[in-house]
Jmol script that loads the backbone (N, CA, C; Angstrom):
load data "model"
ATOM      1  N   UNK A   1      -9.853  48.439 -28.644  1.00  0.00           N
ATOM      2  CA  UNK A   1      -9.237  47.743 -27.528  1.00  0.00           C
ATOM      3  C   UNK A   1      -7.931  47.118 -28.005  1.00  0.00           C
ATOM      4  N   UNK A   2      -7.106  47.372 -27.083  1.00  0.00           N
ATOM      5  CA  UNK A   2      -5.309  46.287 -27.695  1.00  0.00           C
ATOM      6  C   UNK A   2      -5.354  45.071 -27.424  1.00  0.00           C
ATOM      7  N   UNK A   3      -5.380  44.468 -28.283  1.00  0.00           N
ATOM      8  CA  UNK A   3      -5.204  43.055 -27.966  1.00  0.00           C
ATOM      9  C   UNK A   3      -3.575  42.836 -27.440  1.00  0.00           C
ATOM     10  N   UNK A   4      -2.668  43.198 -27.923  1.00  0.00           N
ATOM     11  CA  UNK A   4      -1.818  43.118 -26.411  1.00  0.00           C
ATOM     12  C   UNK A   4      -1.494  43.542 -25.659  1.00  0.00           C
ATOM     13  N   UNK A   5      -1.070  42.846 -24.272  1.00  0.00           N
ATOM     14  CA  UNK A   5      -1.219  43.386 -23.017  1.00  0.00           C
ATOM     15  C   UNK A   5       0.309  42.736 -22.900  1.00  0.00           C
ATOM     16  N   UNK A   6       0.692  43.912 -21.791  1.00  0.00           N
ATOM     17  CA  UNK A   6       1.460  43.510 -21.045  1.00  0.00           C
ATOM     18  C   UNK A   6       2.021  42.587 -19.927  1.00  0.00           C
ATOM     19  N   UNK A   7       2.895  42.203 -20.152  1.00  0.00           N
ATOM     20  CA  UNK A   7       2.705  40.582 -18.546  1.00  0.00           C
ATOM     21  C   UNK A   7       2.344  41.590 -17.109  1.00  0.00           C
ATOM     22  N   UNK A   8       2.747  42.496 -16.662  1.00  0.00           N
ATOM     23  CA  UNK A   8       1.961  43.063 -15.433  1.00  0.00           C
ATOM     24  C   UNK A   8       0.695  43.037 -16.040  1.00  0.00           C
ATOM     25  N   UNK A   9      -0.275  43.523 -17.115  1.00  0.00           N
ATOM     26  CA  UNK A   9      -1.513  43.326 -17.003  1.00  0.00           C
ATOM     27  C   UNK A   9      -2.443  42.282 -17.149  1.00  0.00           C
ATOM     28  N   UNK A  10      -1.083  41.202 -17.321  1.00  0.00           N
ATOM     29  CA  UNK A  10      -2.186  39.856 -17.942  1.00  0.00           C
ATOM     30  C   UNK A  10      -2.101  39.387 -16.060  1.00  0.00           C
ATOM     31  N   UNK A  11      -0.792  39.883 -15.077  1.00  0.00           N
ATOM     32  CA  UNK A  11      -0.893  39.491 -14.461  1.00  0.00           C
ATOM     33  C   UNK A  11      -2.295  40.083 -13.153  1.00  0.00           C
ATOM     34  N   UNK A  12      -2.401  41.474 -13.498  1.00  0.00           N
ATOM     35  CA  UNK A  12      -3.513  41.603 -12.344  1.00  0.00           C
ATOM     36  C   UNK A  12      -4.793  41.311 -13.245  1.00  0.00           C
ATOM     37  N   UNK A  13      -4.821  40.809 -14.727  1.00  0.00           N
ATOM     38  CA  UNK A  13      -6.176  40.132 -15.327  1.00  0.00           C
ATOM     39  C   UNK A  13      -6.562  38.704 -14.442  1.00  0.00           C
ATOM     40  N   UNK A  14      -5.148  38.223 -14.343  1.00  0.00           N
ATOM     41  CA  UNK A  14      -5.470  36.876 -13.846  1.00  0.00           C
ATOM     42  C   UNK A  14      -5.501  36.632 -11.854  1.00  0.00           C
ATOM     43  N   UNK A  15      -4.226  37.599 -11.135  1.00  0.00           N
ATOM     44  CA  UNK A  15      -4.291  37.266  -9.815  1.00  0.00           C
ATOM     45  C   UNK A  15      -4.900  38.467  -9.135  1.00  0.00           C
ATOM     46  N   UNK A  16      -5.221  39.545 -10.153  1.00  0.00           N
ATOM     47  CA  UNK A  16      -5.423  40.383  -8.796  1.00  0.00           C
ATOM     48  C   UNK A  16      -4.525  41.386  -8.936  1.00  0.00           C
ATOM     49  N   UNK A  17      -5.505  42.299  -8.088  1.00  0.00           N
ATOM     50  CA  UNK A  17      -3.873  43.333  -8.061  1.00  0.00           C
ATOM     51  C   UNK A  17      -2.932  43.012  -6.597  1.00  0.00           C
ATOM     52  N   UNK A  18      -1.832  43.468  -6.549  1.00  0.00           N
ATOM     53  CA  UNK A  18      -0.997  42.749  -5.460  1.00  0.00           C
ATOM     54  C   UNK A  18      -1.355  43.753  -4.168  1.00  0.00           C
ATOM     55  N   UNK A  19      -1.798  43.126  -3.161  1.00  0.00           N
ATOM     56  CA  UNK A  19      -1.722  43.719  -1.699  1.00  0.00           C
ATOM     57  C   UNK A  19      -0.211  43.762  -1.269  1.00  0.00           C
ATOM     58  N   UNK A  20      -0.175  44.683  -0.488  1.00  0.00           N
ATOM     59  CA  UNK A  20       1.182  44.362   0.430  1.00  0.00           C
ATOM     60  C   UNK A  20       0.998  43.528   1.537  1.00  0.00           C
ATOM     61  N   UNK A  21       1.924  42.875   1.732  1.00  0.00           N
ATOM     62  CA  UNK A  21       1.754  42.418   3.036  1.00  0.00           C
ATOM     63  C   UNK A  21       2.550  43.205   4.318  1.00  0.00           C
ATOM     64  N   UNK A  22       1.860  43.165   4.984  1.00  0.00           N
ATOM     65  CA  UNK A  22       2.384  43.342   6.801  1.00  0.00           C
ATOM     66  C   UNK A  22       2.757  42.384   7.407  1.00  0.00           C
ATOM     67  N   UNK A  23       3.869  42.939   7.248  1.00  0.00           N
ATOM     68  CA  UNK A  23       4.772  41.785   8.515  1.00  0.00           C
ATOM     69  C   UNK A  23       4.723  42.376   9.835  1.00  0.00           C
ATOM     70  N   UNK A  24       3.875  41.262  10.351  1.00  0.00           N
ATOM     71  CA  UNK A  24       3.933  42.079  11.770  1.00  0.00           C
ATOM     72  C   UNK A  24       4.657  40.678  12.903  1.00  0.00           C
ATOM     73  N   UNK A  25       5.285  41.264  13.482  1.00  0.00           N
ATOM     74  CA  UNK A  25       6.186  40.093  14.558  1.00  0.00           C
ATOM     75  C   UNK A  25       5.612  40.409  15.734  1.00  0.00           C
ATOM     76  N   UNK A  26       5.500  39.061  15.720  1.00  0.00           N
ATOM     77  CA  UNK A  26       4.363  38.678  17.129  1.00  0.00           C
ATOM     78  C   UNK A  26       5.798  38.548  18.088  1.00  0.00           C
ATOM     79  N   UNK A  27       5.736  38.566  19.709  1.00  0.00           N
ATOM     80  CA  UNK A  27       6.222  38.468  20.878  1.00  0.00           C
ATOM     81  C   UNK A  27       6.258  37.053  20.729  1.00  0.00           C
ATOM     82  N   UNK A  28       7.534  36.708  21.356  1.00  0.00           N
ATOM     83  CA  UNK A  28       7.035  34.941  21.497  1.00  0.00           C
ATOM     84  C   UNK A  28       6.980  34.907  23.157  1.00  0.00           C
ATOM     85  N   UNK A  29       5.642  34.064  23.184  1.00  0.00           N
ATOM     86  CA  UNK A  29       5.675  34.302  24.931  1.00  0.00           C
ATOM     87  C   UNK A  29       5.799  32.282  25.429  1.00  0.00           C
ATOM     88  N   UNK A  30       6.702  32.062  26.157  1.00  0.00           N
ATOM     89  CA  UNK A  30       6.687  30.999  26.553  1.00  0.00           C
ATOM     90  C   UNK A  30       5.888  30.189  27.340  1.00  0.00           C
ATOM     91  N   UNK A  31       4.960  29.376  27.139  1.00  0.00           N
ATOM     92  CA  UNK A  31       3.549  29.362  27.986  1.00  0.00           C
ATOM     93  C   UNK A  31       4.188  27.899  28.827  1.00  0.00           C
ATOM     94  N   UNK A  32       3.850  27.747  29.763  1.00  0.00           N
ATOM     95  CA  UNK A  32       4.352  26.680  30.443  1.00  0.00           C
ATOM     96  C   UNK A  32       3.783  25.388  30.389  1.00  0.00           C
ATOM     97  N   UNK A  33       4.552  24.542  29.935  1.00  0.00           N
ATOM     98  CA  UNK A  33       3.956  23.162  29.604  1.00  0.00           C
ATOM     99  C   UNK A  33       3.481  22.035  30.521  1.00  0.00           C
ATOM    100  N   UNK A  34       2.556  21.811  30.376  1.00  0.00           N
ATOM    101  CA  UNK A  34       1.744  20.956  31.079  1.00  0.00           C
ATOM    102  C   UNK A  34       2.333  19.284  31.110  1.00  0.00           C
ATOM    103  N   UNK A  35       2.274  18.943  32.237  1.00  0.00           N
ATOM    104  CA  UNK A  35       3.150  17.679  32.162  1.00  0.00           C
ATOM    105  C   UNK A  35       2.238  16.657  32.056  1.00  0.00           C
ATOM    106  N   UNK A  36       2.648  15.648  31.294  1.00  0.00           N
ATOM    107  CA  UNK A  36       1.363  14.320  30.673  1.00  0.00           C
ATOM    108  C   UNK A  36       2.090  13.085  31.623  1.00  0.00           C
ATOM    109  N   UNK A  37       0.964  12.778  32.363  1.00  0.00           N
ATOM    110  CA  UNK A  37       1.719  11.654  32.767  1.00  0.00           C
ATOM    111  C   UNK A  37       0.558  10.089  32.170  1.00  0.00           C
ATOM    112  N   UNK A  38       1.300   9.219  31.633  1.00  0.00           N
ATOM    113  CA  UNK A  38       0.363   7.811  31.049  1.00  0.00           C
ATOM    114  C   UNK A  38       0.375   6.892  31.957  1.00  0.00           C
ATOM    115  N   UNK A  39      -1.149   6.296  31.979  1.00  0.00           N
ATOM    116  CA  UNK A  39      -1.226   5.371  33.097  1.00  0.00           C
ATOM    117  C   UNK A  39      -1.567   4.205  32.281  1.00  0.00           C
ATOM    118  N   UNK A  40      -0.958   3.497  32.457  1.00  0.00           N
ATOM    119  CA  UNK A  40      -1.579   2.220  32.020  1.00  0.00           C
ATOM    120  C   UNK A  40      -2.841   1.356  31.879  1.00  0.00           C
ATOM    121  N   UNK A  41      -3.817   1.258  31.202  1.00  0.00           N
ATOM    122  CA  UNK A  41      -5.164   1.092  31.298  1.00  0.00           C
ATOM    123  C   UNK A  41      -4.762  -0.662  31.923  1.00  0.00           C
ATOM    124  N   UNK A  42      -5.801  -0.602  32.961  1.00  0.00           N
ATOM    125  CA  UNK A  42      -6.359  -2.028  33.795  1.00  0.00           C
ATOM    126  C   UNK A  42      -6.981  -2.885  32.709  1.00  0.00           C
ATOM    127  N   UNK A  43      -6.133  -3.831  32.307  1.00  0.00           N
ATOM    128  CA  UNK A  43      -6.329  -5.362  31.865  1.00  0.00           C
ATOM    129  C   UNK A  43      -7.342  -6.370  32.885  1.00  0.00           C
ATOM    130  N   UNK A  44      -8.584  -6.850  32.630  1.00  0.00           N
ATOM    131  CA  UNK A  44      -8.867  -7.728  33.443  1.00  0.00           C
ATOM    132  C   UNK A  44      -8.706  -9.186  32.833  1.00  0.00           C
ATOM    133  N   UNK A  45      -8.413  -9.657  33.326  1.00  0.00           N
ATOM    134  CA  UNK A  45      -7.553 -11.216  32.670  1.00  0.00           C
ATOM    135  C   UNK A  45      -9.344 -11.920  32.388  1.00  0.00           C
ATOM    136  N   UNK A  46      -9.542 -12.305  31.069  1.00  0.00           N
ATOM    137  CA  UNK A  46     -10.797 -13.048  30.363  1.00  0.00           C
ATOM    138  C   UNK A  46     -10.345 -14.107  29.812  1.00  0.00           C
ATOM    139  N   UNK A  47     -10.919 -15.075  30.199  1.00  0.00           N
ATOM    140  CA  UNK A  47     -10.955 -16.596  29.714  1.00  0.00           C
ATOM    141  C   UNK A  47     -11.367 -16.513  28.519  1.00  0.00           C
ATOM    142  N   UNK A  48     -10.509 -17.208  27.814  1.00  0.00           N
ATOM    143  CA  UNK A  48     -10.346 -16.911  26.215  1.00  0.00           C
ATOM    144  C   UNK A  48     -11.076 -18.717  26.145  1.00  0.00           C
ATOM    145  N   UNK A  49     -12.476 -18.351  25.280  1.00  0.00           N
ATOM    146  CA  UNK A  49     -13.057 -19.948  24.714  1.00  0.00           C
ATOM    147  C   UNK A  49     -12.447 -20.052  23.390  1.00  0.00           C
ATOM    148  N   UNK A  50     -11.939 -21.465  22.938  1.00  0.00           N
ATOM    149  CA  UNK A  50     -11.801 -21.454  21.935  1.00  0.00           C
ATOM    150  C   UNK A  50     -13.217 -21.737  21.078  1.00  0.00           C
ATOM    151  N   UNK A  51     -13.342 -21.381  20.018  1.00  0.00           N
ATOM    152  CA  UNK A  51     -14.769 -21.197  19.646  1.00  0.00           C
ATOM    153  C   UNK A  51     -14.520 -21.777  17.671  1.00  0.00           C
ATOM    154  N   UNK A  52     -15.349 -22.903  17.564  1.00  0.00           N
ATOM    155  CA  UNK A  52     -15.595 -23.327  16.823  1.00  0.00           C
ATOM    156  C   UNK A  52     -15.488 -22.620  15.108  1.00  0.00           C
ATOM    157  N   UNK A  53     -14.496 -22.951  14.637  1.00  0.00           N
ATOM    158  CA  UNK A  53     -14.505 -21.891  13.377  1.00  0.00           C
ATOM    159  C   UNK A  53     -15.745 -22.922  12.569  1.00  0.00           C
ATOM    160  N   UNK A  54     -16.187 -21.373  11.716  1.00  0.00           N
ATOM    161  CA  UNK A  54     -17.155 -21.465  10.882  1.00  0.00           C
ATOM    162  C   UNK A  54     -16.678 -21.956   9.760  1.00  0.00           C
ATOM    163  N   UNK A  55     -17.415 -22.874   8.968  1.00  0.00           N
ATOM    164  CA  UNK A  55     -16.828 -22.675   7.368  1.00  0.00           C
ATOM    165  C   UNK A  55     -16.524 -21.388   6.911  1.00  0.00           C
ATOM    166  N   UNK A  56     -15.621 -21.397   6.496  1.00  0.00           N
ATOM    167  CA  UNK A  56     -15.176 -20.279   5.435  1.00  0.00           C
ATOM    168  C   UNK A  56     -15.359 -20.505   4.134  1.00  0.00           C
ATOM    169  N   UNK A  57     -15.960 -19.762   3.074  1.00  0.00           N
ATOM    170  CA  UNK A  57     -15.497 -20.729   1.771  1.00  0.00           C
ATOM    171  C   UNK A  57     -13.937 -20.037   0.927  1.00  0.00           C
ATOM    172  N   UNK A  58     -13.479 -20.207   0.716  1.00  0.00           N
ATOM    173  CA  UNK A  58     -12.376 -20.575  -0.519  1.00  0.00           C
ATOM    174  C   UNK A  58     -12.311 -19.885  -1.555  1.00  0.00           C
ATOM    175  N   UNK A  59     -11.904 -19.187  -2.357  1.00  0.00           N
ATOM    176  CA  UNK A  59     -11.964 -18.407  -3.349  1.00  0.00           C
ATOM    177  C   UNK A  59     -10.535 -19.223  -4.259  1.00  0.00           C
ATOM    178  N   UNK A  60     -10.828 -19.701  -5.504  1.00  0.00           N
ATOM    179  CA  UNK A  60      -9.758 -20.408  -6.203  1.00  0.00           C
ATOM    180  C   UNK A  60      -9.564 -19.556  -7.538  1.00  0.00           C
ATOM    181  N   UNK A  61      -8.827 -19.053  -7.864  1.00  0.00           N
ATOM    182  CA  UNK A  61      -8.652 -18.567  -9.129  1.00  0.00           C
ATOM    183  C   UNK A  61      -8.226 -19.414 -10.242  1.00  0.00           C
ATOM    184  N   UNK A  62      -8.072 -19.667 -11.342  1.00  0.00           N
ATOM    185  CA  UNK A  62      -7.317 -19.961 -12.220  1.00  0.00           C
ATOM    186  C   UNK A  62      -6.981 -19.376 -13.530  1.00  0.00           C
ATOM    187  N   UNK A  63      -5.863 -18.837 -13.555  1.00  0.00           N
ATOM    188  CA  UNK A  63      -5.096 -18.416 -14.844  1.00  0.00           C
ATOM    189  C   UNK A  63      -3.986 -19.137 -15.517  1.00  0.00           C
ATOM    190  N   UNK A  64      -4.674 -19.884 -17.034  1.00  0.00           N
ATOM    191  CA  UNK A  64      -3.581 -19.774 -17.702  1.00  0.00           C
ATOM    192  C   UNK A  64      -3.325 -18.598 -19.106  1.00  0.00           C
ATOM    193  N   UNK A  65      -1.952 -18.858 -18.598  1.00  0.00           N
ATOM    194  CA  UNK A  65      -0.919 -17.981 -19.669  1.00  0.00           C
ATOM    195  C   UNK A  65       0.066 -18.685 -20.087  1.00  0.00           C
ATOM    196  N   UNK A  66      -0.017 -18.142 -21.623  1.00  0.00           N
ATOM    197  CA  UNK A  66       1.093 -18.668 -22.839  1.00  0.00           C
ATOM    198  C   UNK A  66       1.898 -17.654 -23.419  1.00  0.00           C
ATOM    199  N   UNK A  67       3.101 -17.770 -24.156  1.00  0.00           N
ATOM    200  CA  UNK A  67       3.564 -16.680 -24.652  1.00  0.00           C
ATOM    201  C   UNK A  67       3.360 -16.836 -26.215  1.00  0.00           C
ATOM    202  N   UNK A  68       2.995 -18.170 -26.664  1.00  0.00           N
ATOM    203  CA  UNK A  68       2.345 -18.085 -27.839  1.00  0.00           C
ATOM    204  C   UNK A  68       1.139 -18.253 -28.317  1.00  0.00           C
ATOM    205  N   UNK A  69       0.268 -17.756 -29.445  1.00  0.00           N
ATOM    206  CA  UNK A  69      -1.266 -18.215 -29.782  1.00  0.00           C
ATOM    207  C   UNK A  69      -1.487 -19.501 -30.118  1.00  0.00           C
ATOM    208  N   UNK A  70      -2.086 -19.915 -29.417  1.00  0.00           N
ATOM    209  CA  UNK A  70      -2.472 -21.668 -29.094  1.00  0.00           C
ATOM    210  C   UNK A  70      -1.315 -22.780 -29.171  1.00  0.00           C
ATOM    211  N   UNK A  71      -0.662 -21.853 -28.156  1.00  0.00           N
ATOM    212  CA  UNK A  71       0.508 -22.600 -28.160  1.00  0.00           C
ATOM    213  C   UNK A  71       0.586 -23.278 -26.531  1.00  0.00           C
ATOM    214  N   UNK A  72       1.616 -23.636 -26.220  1.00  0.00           N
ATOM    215  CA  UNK A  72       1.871 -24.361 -24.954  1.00  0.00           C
ATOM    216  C   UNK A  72       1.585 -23.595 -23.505  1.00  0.00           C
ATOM    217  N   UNK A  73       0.770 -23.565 -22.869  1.00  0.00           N
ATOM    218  CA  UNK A  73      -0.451 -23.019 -21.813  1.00  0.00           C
ATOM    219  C   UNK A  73       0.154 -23.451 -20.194  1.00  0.00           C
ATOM    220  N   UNK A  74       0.210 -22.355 -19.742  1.00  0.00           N
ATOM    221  CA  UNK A  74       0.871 -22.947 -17.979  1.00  0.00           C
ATOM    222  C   UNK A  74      -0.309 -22.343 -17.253  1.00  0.00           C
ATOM    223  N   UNK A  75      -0.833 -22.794 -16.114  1.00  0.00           N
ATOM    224  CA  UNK A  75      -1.949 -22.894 -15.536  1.00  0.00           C
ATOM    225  C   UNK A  75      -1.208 -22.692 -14.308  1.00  0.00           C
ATOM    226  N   UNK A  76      -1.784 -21.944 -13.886  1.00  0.00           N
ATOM    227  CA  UNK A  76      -1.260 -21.108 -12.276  1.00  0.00           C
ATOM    228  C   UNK A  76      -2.645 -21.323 -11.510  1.00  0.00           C
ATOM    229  N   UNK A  77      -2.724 -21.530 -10.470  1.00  0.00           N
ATOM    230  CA  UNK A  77      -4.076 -21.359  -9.272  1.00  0.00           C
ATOM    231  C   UNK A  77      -3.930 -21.031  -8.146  1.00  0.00           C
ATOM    232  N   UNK A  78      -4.309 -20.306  -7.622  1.00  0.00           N
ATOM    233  CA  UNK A  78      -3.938 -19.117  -6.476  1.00  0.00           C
ATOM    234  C   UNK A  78      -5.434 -19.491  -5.447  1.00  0.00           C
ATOM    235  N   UNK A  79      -5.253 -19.800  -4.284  1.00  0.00           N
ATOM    236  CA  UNK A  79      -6.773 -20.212  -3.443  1.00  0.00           C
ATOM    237  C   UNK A  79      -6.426 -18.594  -2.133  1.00  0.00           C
ATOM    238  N   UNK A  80      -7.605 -18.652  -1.536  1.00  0.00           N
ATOM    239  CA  UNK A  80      -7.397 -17.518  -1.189  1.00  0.00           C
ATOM    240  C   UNK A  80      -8.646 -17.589   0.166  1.00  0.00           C
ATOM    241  N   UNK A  81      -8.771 -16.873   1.310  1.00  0.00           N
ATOM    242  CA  UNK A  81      -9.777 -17.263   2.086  1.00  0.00           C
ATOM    243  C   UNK A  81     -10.661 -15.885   2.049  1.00  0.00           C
ATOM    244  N   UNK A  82     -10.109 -14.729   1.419  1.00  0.00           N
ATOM    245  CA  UNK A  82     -10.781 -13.645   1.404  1.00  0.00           C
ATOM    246  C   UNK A  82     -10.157 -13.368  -0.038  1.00  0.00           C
ATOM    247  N   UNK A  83     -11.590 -12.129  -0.505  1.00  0.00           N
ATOM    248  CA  UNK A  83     -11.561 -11.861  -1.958  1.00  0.00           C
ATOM    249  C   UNK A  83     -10.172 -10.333  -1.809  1.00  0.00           C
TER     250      UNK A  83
END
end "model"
wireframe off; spacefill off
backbone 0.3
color backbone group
């Protein structure tokens, strides 16, 4: 067996051998467009309660960072109502 091959044969080793394609041209037929008309969806006016908020709890982070080892430390805290 040859261990080398040619690039056409490494190429139908790897894609295949090549089909032709058919070009075939379709008619373009103009189909008549349908007209959209938007209606505005009916709002019924609802009495808005104001309604008692729940506790939420709080999410507080704290990071400090220094640019030296045990050196002078800045403390940042970031609060947050969702994680």
């Amino acid at each position: 067996m040859s261990s080398e091959l040619t690039e056409e044969e490494m190429r139908r080793a790897l894609f295949g051998t090549p089909q032709p394609e058919e070009q075939i041209s379709a008619p373009l037929v103009n189909e008549p467009v349908e007209e959209v008309v938007l209606a505005k969806p009916v709002v019924a006016p609802a009495a808005k309660k104001k309604v008692a908020k729940a506790f939420t709890p709080r999410l507080r982070v704290t990071l400090r960072v220094g640019n030296e080892f045990e050196g002078k430390m800045t403390e940042l805290i970031h609060e947050a109502d969702t994680l």
